[in-house]
N, CA, C and O atoms as a GROMACS GRO file, in nm:
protein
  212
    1UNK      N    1   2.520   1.420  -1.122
    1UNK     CA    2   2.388   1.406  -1.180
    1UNK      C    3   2.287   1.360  -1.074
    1UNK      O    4   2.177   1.414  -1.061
    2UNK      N    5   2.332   1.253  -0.995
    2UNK     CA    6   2.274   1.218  -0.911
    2UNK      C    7   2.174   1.349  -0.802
    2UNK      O    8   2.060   1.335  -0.759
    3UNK      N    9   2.250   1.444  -0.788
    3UNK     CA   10   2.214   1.526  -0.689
    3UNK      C   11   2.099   1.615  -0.777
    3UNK      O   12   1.985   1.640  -0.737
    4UNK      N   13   2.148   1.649  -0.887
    4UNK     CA   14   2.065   1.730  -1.019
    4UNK      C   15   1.874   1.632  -0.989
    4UNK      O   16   1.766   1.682  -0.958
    5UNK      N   17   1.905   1.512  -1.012
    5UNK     CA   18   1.805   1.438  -1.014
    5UNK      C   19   1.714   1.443  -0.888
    5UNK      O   20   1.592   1.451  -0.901
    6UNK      N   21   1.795   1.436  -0.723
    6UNK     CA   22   1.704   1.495  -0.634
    6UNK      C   23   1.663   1.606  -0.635
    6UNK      O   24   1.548   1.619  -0.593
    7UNK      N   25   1.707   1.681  -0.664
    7UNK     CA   26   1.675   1.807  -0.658
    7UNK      C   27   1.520   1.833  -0.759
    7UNK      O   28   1.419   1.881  -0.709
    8UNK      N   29   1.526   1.808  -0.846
    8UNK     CA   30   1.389   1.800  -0.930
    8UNK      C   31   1.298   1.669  -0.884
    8UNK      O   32   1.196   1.674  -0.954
    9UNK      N   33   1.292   1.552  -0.795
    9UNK     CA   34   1.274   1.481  -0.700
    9UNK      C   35   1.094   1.604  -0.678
    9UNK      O   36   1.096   1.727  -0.685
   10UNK      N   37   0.976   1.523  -0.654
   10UNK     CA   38   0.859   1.609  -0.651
   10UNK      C   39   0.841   1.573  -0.514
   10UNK      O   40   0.778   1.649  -0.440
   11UNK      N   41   0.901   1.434  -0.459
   11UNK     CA   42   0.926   1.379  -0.299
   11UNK      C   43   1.007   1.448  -0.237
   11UNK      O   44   1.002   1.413  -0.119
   12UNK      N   45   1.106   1.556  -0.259
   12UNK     CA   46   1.231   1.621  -0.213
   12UNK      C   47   1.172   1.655  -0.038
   12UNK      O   48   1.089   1.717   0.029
   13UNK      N   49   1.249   1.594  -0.033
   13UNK     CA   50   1.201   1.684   0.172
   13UNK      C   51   1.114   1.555   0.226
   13UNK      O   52   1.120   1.544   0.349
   14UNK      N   53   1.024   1.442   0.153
   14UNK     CA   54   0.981   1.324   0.241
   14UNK      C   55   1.066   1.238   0.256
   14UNK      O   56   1.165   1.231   0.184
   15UNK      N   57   1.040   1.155   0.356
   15UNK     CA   58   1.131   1.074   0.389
   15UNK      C   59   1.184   0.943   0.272
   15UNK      O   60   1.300   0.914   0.245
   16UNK      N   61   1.081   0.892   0.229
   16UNK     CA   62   1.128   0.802   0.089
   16UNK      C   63   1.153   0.899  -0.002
   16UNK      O   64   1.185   0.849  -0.110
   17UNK      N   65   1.152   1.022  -0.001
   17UNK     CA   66   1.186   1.077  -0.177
   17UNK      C   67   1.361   1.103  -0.103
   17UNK      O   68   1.451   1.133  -0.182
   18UNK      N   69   1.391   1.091   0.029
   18UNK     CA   70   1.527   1.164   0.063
   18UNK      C   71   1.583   1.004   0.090
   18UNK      O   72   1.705   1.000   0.107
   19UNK      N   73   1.532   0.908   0.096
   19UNK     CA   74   1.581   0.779   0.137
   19UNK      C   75   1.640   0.688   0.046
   19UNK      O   76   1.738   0.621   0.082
   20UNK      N   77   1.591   0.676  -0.069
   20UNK     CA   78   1.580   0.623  -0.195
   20UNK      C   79   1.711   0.605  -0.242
   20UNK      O   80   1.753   0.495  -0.276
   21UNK      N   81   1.794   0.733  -0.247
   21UNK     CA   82   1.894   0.727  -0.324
   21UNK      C   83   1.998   0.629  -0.240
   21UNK      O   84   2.090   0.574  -0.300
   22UNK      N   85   1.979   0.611  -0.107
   22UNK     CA   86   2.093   0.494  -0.047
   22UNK      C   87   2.058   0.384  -0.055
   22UNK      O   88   2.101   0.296   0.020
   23UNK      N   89   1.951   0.360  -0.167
   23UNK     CA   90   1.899   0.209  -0.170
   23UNK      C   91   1.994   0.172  -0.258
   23UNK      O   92   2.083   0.235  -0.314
   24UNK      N   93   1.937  -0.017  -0.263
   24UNK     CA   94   1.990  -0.062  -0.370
   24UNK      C   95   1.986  -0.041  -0.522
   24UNK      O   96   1.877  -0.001  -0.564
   25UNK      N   97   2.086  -0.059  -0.614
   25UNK     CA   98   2.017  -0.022  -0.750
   25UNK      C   99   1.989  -0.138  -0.816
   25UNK      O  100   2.073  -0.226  -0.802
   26UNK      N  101   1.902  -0.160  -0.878
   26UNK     CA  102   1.863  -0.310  -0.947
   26UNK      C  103   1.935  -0.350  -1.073
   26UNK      O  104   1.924  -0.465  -1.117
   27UNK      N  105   1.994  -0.277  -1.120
   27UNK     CA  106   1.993  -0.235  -1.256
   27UNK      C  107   2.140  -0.215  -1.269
   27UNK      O  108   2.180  -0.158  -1.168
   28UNK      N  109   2.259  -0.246  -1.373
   28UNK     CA  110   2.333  -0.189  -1.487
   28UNK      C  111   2.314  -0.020  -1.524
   28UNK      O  112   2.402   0.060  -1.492
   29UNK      N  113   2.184   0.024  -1.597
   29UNK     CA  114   2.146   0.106  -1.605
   29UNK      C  115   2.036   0.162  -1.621
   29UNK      O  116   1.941   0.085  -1.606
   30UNK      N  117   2.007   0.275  -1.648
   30UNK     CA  118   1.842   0.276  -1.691
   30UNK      C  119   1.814   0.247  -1.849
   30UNK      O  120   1.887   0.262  -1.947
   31UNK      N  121   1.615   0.177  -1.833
   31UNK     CA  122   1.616   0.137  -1.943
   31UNK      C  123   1.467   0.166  -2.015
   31UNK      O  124   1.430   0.272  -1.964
   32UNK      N  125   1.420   0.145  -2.059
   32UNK     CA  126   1.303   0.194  -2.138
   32UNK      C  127   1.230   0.051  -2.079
   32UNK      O  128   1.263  -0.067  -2.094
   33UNK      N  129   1.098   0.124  -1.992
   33UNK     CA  130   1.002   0.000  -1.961
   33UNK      C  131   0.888   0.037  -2.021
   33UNK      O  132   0.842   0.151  -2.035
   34UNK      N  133   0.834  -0.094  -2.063
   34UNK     CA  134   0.728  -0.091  -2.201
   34UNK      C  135   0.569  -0.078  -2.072
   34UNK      O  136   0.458  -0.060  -2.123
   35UNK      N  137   0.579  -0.089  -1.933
   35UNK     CA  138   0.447  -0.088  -1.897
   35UNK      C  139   0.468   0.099  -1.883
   35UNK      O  140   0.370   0.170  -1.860
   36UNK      N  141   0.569   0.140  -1.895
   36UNK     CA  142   0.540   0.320  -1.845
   36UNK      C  143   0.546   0.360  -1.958
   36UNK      O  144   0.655   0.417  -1.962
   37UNK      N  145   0.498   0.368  -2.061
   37UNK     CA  146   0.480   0.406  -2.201
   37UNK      C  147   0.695   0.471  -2.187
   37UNK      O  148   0.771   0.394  -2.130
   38UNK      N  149   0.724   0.541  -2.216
   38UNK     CA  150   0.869   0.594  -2.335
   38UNK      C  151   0.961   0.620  -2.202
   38UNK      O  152   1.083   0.610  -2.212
   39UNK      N  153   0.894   0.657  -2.064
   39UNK     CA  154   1.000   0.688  -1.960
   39UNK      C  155   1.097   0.581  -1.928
   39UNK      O  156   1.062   0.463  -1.933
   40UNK      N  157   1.233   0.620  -1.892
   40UNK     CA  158   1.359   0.553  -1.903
   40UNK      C  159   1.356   0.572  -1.737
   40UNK      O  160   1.350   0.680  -1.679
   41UNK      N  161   1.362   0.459  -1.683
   41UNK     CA  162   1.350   0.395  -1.524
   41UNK      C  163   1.478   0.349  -1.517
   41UNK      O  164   1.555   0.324  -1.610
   42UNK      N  165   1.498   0.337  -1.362
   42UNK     CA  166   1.626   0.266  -1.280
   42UNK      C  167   1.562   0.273  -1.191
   42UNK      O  168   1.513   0.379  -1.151
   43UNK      N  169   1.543   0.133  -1.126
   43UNK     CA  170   1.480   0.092  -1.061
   43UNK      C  171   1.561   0.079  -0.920
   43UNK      O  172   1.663   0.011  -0.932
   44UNK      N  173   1.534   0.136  -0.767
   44UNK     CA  174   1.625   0.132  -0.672
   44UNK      C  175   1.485   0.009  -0.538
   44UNK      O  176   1.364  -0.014  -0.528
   45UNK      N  177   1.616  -0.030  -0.469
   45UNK     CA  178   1.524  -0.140  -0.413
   45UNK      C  179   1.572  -0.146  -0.271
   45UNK      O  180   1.693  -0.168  -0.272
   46UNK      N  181   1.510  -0.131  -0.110
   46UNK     CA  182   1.535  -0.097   0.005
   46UNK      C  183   1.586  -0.212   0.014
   46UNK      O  184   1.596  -0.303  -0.068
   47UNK      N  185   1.630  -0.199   0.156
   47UNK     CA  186   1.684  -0.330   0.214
   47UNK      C  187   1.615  -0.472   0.232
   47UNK      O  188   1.686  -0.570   0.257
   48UNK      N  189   1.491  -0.482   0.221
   48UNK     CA  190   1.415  -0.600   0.266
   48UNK      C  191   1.383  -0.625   0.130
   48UNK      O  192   1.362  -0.745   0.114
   49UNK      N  193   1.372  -0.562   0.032
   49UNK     CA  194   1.362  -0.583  -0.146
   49UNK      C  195   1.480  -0.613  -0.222
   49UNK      O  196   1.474  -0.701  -0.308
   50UNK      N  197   1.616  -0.531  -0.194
   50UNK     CA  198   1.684  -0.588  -0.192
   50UNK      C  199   1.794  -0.749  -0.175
   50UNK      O  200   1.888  -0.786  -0.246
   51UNK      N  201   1.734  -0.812  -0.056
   51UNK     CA  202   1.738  -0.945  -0.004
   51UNK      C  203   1.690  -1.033  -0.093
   51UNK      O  204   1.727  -1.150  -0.092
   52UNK      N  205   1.615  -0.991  -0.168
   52UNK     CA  206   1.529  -1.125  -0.230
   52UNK      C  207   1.553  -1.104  -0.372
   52UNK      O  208   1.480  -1.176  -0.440
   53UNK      N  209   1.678  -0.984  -0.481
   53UNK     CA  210   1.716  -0.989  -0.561
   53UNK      C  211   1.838  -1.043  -0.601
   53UNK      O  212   1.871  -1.039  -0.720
   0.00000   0.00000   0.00000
């Protein structure tokens, strides 16, 4: 799925839309966030964002 998901990725080919996926994941799973109206997020977090979770 993972790969399904870059692939439709609108960043596909920049360097953060191709970087992202070796980040950290914040998350259990994805979840419904009430500030993005109904979209279901998983939130991924680089190395220096990472550190401080």
């Amino acid at each position: 799925m993972k790969d399904a998901l870059a692939q439709g990725d609108p960043r596909q080919g920049d360097a953060t839309g191709s970087a992202y996926r070796n980040w950290t994941v914040t998350a259990i799973s994805a979840d419904v966030q009430g500030a993005h109206g109904k979209h279901v997020l998983l939130i991924y977090a680089n190395d220096i964002a990472a550190n401080s979770i």
